[in-house]
TIBA-278255 format. One record per residue (C-alpha): residue number from 0; residue in one letter; x, y, z. Coordinates in steps of 0.1 Angstrom, whole numbers. Layout:
N
nr,rest,xx,yy,zz
NUM,a,X,Y,Z
...
//
This chain:
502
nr,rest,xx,yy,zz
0,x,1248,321,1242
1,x,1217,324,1258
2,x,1197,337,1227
3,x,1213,308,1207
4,x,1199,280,1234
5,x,1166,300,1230
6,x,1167,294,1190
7,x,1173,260,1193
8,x,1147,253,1221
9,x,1119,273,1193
10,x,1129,255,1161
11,x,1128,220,1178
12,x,1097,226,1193
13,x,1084,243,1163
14,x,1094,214,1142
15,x,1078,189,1168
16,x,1047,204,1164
17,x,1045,209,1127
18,x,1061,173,1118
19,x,1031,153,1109
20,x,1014,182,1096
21,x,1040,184,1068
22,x,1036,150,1062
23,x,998,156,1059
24,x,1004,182,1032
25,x,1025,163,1011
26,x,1058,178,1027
27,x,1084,159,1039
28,x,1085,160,1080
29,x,1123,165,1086
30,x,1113,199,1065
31,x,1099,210,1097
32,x,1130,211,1117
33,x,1151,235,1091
34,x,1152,271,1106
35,x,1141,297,1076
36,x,1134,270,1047
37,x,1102,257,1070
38,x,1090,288,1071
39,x,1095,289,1031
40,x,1076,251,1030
41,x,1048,268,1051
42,x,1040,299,1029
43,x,1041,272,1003
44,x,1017,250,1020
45,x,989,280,1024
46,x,999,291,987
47,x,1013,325,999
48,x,1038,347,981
49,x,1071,336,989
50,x,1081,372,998
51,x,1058,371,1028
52,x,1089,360,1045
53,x,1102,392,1051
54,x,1073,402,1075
55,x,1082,367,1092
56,x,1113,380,1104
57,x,1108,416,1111
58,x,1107,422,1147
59,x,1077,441,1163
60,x,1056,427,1131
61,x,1073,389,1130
62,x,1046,380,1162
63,x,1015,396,1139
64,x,1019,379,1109
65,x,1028,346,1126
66,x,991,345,1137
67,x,981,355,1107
68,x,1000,321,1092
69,x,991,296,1119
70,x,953,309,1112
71,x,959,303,1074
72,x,976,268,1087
73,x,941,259,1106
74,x,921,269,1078
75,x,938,244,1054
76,x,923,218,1081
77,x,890,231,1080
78,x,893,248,1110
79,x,871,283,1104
80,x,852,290,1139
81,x,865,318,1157
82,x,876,292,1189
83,x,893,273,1165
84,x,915,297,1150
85,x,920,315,1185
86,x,932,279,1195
87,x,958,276,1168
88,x,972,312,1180
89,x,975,307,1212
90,x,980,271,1214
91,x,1001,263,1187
92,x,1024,238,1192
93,x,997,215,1210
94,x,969,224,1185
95,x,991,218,1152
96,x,1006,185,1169
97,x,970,171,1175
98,x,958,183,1137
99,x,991,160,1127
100,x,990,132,1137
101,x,947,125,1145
102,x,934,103,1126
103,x,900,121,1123
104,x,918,157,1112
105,x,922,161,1073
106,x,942,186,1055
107,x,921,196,1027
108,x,946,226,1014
109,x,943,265,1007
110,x,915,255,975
111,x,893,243,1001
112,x,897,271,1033
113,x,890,298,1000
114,x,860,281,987
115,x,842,263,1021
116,x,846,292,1041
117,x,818,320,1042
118,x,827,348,1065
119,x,809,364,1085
120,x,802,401,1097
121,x,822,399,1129
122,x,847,380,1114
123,x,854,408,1085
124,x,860,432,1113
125,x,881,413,1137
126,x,900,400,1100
127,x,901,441,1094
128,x,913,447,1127
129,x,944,426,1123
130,x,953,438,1091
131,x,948,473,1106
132,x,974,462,1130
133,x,1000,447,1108
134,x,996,480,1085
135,x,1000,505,1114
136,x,1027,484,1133
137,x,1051,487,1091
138,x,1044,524,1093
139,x,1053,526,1131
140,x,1083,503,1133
141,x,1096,516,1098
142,x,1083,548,1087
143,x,1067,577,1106
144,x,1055,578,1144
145,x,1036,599,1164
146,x,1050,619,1195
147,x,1037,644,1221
148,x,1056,665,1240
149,x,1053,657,1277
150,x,1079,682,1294
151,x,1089,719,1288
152,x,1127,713,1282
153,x,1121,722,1249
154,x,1100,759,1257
155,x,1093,780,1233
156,x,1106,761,1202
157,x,1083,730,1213
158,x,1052,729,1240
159,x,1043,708,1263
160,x,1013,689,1249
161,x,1025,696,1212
162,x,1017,664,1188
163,x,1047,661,1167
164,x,1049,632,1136
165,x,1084,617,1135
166,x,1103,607,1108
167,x,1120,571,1113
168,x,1132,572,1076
169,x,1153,604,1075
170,x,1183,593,1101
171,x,1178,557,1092
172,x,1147,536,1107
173,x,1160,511,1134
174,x,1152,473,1128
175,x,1136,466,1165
176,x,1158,451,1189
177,x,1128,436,1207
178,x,1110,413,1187
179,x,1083,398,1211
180,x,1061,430,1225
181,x,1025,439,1219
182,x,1020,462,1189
183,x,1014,496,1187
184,x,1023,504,1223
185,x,1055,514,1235
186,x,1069,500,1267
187,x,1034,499,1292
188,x,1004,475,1287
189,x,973,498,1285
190,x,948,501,1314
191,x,967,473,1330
192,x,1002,485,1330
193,x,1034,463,1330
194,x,1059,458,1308
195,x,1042,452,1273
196,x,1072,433,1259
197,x,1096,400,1270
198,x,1133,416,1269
199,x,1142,382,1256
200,x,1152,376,1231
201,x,1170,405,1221
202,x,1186,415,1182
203,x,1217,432,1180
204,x,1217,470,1165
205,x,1210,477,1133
206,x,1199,508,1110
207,x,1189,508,1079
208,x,1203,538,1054
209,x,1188,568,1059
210,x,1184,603,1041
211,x,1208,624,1060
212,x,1231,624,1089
213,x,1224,643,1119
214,x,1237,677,1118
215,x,1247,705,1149
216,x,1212,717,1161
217,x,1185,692,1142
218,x,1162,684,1168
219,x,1161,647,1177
220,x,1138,620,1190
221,x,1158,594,1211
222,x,1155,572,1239
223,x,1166,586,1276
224,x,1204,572,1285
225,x,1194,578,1318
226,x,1158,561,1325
227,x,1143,525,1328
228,x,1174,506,1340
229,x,1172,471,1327
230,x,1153,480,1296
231,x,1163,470,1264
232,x,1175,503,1243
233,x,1143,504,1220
234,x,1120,504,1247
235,x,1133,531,1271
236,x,1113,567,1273
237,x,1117,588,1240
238,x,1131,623,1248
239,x,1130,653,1222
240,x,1161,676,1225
241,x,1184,698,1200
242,x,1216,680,1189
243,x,1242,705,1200
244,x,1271,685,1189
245,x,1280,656,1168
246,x,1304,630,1168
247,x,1342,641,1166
248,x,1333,678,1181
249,x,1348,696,1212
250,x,1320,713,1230
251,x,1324,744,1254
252,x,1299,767,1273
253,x,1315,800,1285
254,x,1288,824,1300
255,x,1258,809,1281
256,x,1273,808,1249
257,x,1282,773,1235
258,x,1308,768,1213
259,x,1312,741,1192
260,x,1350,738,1177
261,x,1357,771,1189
262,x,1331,784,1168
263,x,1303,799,1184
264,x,1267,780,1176
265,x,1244,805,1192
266,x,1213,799,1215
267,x,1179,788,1200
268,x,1160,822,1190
269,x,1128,808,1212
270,x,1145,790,1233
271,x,1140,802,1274
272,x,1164,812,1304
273,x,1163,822,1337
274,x,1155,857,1345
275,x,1156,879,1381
276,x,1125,902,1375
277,x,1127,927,1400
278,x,1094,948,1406
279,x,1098,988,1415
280,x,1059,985,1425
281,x,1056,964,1458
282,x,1024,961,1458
283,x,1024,945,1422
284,x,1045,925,1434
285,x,1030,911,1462
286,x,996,909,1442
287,x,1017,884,1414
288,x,1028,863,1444
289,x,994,858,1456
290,x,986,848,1421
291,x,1012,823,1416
292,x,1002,808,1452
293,x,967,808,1442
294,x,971,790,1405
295,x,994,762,1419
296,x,971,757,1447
297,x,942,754,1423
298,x,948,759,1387
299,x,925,788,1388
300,x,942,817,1369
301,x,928,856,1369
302,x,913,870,1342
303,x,930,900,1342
304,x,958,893,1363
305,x,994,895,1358
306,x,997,856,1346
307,x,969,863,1318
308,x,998,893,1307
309,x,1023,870,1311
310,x,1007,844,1284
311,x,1010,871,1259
312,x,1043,870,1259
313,x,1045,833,1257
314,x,1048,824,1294
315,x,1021,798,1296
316,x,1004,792,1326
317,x,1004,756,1322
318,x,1040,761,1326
319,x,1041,783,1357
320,x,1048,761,1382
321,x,1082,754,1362
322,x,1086,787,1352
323,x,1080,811,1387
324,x,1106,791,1407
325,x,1111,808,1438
326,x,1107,844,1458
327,x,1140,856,1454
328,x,1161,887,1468
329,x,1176,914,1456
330,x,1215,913,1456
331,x,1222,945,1467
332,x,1193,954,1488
333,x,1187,923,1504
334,x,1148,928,1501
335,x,1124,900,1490
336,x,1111,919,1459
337,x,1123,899,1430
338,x,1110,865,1411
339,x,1127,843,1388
340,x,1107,833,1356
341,x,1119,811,1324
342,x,1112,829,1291
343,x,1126,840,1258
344,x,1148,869,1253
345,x,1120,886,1234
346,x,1098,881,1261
347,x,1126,895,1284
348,x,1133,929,1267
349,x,1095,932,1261
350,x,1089,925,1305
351,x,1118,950,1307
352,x,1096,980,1297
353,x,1067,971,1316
354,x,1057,1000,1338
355,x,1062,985,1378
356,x,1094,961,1368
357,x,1127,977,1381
358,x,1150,955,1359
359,x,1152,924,1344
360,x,1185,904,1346
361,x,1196,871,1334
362,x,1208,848,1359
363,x,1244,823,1348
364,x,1257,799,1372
365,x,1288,808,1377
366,x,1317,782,1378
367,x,1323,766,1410
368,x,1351,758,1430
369,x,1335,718,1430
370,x,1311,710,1401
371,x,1274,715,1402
372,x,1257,682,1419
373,x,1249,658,1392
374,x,1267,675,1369
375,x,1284,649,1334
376,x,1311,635,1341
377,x,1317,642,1377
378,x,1354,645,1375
379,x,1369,655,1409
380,x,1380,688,1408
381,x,1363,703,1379
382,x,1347,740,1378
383,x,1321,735,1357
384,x,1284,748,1359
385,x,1259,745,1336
386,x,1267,778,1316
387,x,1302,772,1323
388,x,1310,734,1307
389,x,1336,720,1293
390,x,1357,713,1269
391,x,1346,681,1265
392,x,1351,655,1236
393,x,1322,639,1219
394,x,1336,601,1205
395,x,1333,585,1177
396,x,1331,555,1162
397,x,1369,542,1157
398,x,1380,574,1182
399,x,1414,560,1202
400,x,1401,571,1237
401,x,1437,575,1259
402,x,1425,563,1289
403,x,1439,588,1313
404,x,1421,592,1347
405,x,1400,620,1334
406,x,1390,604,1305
407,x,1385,571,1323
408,x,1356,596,1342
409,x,1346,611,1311
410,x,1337,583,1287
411,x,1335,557,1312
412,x,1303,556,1310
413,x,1296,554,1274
414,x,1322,523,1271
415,x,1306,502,1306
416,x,1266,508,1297
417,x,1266,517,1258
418,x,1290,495,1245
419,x,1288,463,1272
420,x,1322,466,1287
421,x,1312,461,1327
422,x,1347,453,1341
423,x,1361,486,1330
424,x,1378,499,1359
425,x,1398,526,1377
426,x,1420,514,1399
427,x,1449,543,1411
428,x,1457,559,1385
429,x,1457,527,1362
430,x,1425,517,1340
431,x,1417,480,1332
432,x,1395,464,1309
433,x,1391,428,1320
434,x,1414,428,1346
435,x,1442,443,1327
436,x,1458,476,1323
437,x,1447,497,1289
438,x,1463,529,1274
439,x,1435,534,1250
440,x,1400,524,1243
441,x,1384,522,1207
442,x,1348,534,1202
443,x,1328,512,1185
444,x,1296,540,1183
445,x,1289,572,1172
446,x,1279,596,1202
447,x,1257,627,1202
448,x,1257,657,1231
449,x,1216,668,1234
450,x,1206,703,1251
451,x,1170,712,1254
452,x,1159,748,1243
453,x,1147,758,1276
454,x,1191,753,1291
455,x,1175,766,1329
456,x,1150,740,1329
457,x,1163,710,1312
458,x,1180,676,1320
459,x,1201,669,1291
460,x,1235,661,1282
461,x,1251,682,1307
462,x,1240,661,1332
463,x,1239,626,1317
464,x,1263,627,1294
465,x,1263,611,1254
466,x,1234,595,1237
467,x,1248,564,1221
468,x,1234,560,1183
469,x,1216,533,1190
470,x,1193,555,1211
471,x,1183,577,1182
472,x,1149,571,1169
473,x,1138,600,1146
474,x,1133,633,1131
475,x,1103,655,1142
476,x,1089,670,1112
477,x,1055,687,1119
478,x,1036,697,1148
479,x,996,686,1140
480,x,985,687,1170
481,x,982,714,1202
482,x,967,715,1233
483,x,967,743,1262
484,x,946,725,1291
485,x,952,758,1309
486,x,923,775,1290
487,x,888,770,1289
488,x,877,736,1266
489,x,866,759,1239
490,x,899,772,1237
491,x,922,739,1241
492,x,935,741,1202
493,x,965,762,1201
494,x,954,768,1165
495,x,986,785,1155
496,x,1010,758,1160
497,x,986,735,1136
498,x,1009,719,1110
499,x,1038,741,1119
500,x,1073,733,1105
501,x,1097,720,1127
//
């Protein structure tokens, strides 16, 4: 309702200002007040293809080629300085009012603005600029996007600092449900900070076809369920993570393994987990403590120490503080002679034979008599860990949800937040929708369970629960960029990820 005031409030105003100036071109004034067919008289006024229209109403690029128009507009007055054009921009509806109905202002039409006007230098670059915009902002919005990896949930398979291009196209590019935000940035102002975007209005959800559905284990750009509360959907923080299961799938992790329809998927073969590393030589031992103490105090890493080893197998340093976790103890001794590092099971078996290391072990978390703090769904009662989950339903669109107590915990979520239902409630042993009682609930999205690669050191799905279809933005298709800022500058370039597969 409020979106609809909004609409009416813009096309009034909008045909207030541009009344007389209709007039002027030879237009009839009441033109001005008709939402989409102004537009049309407008792009006929400047003499501009008629399928410029589209870009009018495509939000994230609507705002850019509206300036582009109202400068077009101003130049059919005569209007070519760089004030005066900045005036019509940002002053519209009092500028274009004034060109109306003064006397002194004449509307001498597109012939005139292409043959008086001369540009200059600065003016062909700030004219490229825009255009540079408008072109980049398509691509963006519609196409292919650039992405860096900020976190190491995703270890080995993706880095931390790896610059990833993202396909919009293949699962179907997303029309923006924000339309009024500054281009090219995502959801902070630059230098400045701030939001860069007004989260009114707002579009409803809508994908356009794409080349292939989401499949168990694609990896998948989306926006985070669980961060910036009050953001609108597009303009929450992208997360990378593997699609583990897809709408319509039952999902279970027993010991590590996950199962997917009582079929086992299979871990990620460079994906990491948590390993004891017990040492047989103390003073080893002790010497890699030191080291770790030392490199999270002050980044400085030994040349020949047991980190610089470590990175051969893939154990970054940049990563360390993640990765070496905590002193631990032995189990059956007692004694403080073991550490627990993330890696790969290559990089396990290969540790394993080290001379010094007593035994490697992988650690599980076993299940639990009361679930694991912040653990999806939260049911009461539940013994699930992380490497012991589920079952667990993932819903899809048209699923009949029986809304039991447990399910009321389960997908609660997903039907309150995702899919705008806030009075859902439990009260008893009774659920109600809008104050009354439901026995079922049907889904009106798809729903997708993510898992990062590196399952010790990753907040995923297991611990907020579905990503909604509306969150997904993209597919990751090649890595062409890669940075280690653990290394000497020489040596930044991880040159063997360059234009990797993903």
């Amino acid at each position: 309702m409020v979106f609809i005031i909004y609409l009416a409030l813009f096309y009034i105003v909008n045909g207030l200002a541009f009344y007389k100036v209709f007039q002027k071109a030879g237009k009839k004034g009441w033109e001005a007040f008709v939402p989409v067919y102004n537009e049309i008289t407008i792009l006929r006024i400047i003499e501009k293809p008629l399928w410029w229209i589209i870009f009018i109403f495509l939000p994230g690029l609507n705002l850019l080629f509206a300036f582009v128009i109202l400068v077009e507009m101003a130049k059919c007055f005569g209007k070519f300085s760089l004030a005066e054009q900045g005036l019509a921009v940002i002053g519209g509806f009092l500028y274009f009012p004034y060109l109306g109905f003064s006397k002194n202002e004449k509307f001498y039409g597109p012939d005139y603005a292409r043959t008086a006007y001369v540009r200059t230098l600065g003016r062909e670059w700030v004219d490229a600029v825009i255009f540079a915009m408008i072109a980049a902002t398509v691509i963006r919005s519609g196409c292919i996007e650039a992405y860096t990896i900020p976190t190491p949930s995703m270890e080995e398979t993706l880095k931390v600092d790896d610059y990833l291009m993202v396909s919009k196209i293949n699962f179907g590019a997303r029309i923006p449900m924000t339309p009024l935000a500054l281009p090219l940035v995502h959801n902070t102002m630059p230098l400045i900070g701030g939001q860069s975007f007004l989260d009114w209005p707002s579009l409803p959800y809508y994908r356009l076809p794409g080349l292939e559905k989401i499949k168990n284990g694609d990896i998948v750009v989306f926006n985070a369920p669980a961060e910036n509360p009050g953001y609108p959907v597009d303009k929450k923080e992208n997360l990378i993570k593997r699609c583990i299961a897809i709408p319509g799938d039952s999902l279970q992790i027993v010991n590590r393994e996950t199962f997917i329809n009582g079929k086992i998927l299979g871990n990620p073969p460079n994906g990491q987990q948590l390993y004891r590393v017990i040492w047989s030589n103390k003073e080893e031992y002790n010497d890699l403590c030191d080291e770790i103490a030392e490199y999270q105090h002050s980044k400085h890493m030994r040349r020949n120490g047991l980190l610089a080893k470590f990175r051969k197998l893939g154990i970054d340093a940049n990563d360390s503080v993640l990765d070496f976790r905590s002193i631990d103890s032995d189990p059956a001794t007692g004694e403080v002679d073991a550490i627990r590092i993330l890696m790969t099971a290559n990089a396990a078996k290969e540790l394993k034979t080290w001379p010094g290391i007593k035994d490697v072990q992988i650690i599980t978390d076993p299940k639990t008599i009361t679930p694991t703090a912040g653990l999806f769904p939260g049911y009461p009662g539940i013994d699930w860990s992380k490497d012991f989950y589920g079952p667990i339903y993932i819903p899809r669109k048209g699923d009949h949800i029986r809304m039991t107590v447990r399910n009321y915990y389960t997908y609660q979520k997903a039907i309150r937040e995702y899919e705008q239902n806030p009075s859902l409630t439990l009260v008893g042993n009774q659920v109600l929708l809008n104050g009354k009682p439901i026995k079922e609930y049907v889904m009106k999205m798809d729903y997708y369970f993510m898992m990062g690669d590196n399952r010790d050191n990753s907040l995923d799905s297991r611990y907020w629960g579905f990503v909604p279809e509306d969150h997904i933005v993209g597919k990751p298709l090649i890595i062409w960029l890669s940075l280690d800022h653990d290394v000497p500058w020489y040596k930044t370039i991880r040159w063997d990820r360059m234009f990797r597969i993903i």
